[in-house]
Backbone as CSV, one residue per row, in Angstrom:
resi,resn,N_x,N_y,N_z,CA_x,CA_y,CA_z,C_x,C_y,C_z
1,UNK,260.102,129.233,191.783,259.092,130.117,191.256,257.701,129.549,191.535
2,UNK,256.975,129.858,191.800,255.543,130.152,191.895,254.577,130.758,190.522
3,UNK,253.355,130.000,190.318,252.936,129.846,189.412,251.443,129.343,189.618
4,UNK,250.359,130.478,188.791,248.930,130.258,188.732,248.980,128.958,187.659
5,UNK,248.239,127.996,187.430,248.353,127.350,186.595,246.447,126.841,186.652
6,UNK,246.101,126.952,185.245,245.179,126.524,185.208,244.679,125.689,183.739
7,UNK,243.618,125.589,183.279,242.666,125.149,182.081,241.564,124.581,182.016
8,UNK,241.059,124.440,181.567,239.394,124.244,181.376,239.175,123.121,180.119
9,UNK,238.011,122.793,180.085,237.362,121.513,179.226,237.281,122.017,177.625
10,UNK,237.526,121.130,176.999,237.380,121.358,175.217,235.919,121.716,175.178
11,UNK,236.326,123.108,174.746,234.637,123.485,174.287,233.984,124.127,175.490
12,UNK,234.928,124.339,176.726,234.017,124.560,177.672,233.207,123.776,178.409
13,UNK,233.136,122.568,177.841,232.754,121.304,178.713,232.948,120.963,179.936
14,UNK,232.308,120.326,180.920,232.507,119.985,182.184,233.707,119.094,182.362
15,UNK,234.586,119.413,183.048,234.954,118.334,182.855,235.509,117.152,184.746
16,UNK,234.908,117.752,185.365,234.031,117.366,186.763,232.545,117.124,186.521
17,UNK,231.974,116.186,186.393,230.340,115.527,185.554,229.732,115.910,187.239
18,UNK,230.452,115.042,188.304,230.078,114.256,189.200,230.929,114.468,190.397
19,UNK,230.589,114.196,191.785,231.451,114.144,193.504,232.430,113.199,192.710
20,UNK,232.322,112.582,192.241,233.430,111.115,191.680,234.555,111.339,191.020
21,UNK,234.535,112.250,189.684,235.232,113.198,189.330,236.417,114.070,190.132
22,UNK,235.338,115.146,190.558,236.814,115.902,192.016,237.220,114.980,192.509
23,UNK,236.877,113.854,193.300,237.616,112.755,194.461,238.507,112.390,193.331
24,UNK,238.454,112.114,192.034,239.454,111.246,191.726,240.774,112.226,191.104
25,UNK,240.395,113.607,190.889,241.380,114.589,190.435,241.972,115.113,191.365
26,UNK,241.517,115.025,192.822,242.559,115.060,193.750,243.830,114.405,194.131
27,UNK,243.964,113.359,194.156,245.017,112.297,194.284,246.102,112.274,193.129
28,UNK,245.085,112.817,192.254,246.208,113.409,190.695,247.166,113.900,190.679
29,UNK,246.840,115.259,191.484,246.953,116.554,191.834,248.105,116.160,192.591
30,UNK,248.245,115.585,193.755,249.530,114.918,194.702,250.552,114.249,193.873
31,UNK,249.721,112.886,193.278,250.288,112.202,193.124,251.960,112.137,191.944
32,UNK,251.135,113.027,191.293,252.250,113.359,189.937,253.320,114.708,190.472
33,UNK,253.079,114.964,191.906,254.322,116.198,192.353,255.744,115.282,192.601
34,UNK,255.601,114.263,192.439,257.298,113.041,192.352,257.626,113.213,191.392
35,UNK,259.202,113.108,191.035,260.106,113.096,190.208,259.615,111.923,189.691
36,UNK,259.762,110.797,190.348,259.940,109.291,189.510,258.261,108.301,189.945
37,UNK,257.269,108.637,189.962,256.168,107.788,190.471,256.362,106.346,190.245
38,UNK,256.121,105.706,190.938,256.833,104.561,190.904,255.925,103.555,190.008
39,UNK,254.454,103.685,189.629,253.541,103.307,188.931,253.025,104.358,188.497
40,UNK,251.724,103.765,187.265,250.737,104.692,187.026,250.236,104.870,188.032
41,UNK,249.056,106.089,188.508,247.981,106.251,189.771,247.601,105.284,190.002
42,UNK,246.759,105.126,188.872,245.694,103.869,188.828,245.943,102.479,189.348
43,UNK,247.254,102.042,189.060,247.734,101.099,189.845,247.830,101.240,191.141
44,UNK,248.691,102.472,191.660,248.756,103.071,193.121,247.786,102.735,193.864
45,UNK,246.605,103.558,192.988,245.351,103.097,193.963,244.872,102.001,194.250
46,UNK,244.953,101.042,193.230,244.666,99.790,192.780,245.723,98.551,194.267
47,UNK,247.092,99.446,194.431,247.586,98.870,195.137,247.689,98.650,196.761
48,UNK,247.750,97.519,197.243,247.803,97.155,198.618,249.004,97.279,199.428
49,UNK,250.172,97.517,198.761,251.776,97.972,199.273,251.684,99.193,199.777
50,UNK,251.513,99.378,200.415,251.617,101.333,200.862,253.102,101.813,200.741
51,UNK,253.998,101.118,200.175,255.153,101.889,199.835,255.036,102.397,198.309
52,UNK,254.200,101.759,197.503,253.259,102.033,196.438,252.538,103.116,196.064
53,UNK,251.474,103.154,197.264,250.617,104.385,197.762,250.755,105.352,198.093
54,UNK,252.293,105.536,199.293,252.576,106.651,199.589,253.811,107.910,198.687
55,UNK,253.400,108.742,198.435,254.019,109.245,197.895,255.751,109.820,198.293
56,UNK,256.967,109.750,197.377,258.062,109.467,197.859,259.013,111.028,197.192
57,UNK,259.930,111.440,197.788,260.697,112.427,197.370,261.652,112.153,196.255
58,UNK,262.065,112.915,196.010,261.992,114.251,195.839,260.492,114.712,195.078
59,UNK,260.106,115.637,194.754,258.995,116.144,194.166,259.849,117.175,193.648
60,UNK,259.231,117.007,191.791,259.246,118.381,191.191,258.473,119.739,190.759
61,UNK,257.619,119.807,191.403,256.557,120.832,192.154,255.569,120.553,193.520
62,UNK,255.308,121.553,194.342,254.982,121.472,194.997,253.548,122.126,195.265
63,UNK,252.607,121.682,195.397,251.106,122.188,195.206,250.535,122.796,196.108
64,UNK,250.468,124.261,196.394,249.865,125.040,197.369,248.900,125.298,197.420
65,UNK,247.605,125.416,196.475,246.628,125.585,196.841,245.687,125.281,195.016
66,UNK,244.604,124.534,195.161,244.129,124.372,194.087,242.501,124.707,194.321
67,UNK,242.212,124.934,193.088,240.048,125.443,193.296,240.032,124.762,191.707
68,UNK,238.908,123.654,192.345,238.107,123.217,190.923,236.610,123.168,191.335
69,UNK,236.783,123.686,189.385,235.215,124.116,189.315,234.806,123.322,187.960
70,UNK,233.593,123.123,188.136,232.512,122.163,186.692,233.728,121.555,185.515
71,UNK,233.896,123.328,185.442,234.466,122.869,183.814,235.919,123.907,183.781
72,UNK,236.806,123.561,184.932,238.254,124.133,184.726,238.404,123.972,186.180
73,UNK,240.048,123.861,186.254,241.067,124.127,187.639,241.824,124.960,187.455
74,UNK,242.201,125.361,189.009,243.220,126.420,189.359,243.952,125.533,190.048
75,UNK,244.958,125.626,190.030,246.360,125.611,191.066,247.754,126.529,190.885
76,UNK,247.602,126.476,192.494,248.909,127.609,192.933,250.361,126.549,192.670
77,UNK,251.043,126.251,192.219,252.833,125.644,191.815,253.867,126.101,192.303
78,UNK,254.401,125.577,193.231,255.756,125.931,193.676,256.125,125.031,192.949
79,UNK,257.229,125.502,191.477,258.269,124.732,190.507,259.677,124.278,191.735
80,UNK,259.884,123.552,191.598,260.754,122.549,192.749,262.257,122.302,191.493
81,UNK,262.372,122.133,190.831,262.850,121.709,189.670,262.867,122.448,188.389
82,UNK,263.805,122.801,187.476,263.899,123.277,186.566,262.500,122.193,185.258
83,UNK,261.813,123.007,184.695,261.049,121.687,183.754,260.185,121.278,184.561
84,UNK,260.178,121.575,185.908,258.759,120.313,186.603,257.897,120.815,186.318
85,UNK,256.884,122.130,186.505,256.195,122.307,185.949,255.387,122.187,184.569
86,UNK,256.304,121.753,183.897,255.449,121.166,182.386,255.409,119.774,182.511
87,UNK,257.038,119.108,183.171,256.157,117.561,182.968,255.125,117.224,184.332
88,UNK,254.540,118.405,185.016,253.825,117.627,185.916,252.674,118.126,185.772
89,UNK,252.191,119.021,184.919,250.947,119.268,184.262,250.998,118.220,183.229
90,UNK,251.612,117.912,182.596,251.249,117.016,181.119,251.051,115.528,181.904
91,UNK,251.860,115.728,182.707,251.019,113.983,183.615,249.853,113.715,184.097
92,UNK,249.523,115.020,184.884,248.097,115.689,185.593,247.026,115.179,184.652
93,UNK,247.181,115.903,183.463,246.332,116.148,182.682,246.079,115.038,181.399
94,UNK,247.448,114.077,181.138,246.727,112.874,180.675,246.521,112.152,181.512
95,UNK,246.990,111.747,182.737,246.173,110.885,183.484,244.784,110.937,183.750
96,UNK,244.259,112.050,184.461,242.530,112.393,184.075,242.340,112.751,183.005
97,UNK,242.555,112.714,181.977,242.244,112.296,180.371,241.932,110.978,180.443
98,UNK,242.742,110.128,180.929,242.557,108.633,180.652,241.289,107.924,181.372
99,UNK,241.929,108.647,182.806,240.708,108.142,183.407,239.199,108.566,183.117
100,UNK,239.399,110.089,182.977,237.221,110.584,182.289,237.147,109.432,181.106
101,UNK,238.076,109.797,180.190,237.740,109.018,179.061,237.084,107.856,179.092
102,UNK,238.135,106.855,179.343,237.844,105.388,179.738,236.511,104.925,181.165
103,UNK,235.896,105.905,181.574,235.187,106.191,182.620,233.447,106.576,181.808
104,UNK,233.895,107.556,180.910,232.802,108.074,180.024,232.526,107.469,178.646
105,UNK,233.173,106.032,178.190,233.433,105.907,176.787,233.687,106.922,176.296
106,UNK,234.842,107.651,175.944,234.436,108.927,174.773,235.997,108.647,174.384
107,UNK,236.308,109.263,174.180,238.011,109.695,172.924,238.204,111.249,172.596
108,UNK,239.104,111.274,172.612,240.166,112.496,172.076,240.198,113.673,173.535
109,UNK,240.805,114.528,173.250,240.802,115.491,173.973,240.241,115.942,175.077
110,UNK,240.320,115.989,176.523,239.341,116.763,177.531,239.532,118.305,177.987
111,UNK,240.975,118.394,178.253,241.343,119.669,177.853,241.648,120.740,176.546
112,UNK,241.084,122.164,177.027,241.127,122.948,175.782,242.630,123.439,175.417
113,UNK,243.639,122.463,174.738,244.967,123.155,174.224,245.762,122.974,175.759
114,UNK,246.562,123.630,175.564,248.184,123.226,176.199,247.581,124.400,177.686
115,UNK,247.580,124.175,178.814,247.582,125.106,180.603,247.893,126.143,179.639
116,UNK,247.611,127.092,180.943,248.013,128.649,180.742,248.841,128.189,182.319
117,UNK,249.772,129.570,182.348,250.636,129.887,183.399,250.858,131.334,183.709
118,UNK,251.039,131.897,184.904,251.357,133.213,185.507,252.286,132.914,186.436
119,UNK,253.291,133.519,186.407,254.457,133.541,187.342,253.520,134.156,188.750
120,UNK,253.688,134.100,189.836,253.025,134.528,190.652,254.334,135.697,191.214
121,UNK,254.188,136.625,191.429,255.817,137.235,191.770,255.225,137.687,193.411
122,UNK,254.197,138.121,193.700,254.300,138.594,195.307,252.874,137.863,195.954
């Protein structure tokens, strides 16, 4: 199945400040389409093993097309897996939680409440 998937910042907030921001929510975006990631990102990136770095199969969604803007993303989801789609938004989305956070000093929440979803049918 195929699937719009999106959400936006608590409050409507930005939650792309900066070029630094998108660059780092891209690799997100890839990185969490694996079943089993073999580290956090942050390490990934952090790491010099490129068996580390490169991303490994199976994947439980597959990411066709994404648009981010200030203060919310879109992405298109090919679900690969029964369930991938929720645990690979909830990874998505605390991992750049962790990282704005710990990036911005701040705490709690960056996203507004739990994605929205649309089956995409044609």
């Amino acid at each position: 199945m195929y699937f719009h998937v999106y959400n936006r910042g608590v409050e409507k907030r930005n939650i792309f400040t900066d070029r630094k921001n998108f660059i780092r929510f891209l690799p997100t975006v890839l990185y969490y389409q694996q079943a089993r990631p073999p580290v956090k990102l942050s390490d990934a990136l952090d790491s010099q093993d490129e068996a580390v770095r490169e991303l490994s199969a199976p994947f439980i969604v597959r990411v066709v097309a994404y648009s981010l803007m200030p203060n919310h993303y879109h992405l298109l989801v090919h679900e690969l897996e029964p369930g991938g789609l929720s645990t690979y938004v909830r990874r998505l989305q605390d991992s750049y939680s962790r990282y704005f956070n710990i990036r911005f000093e701040r705490v709690g929440p960056l996203f507004q409440g739990r994605f929205k979803r649309i089956e995409v049918r044609t």
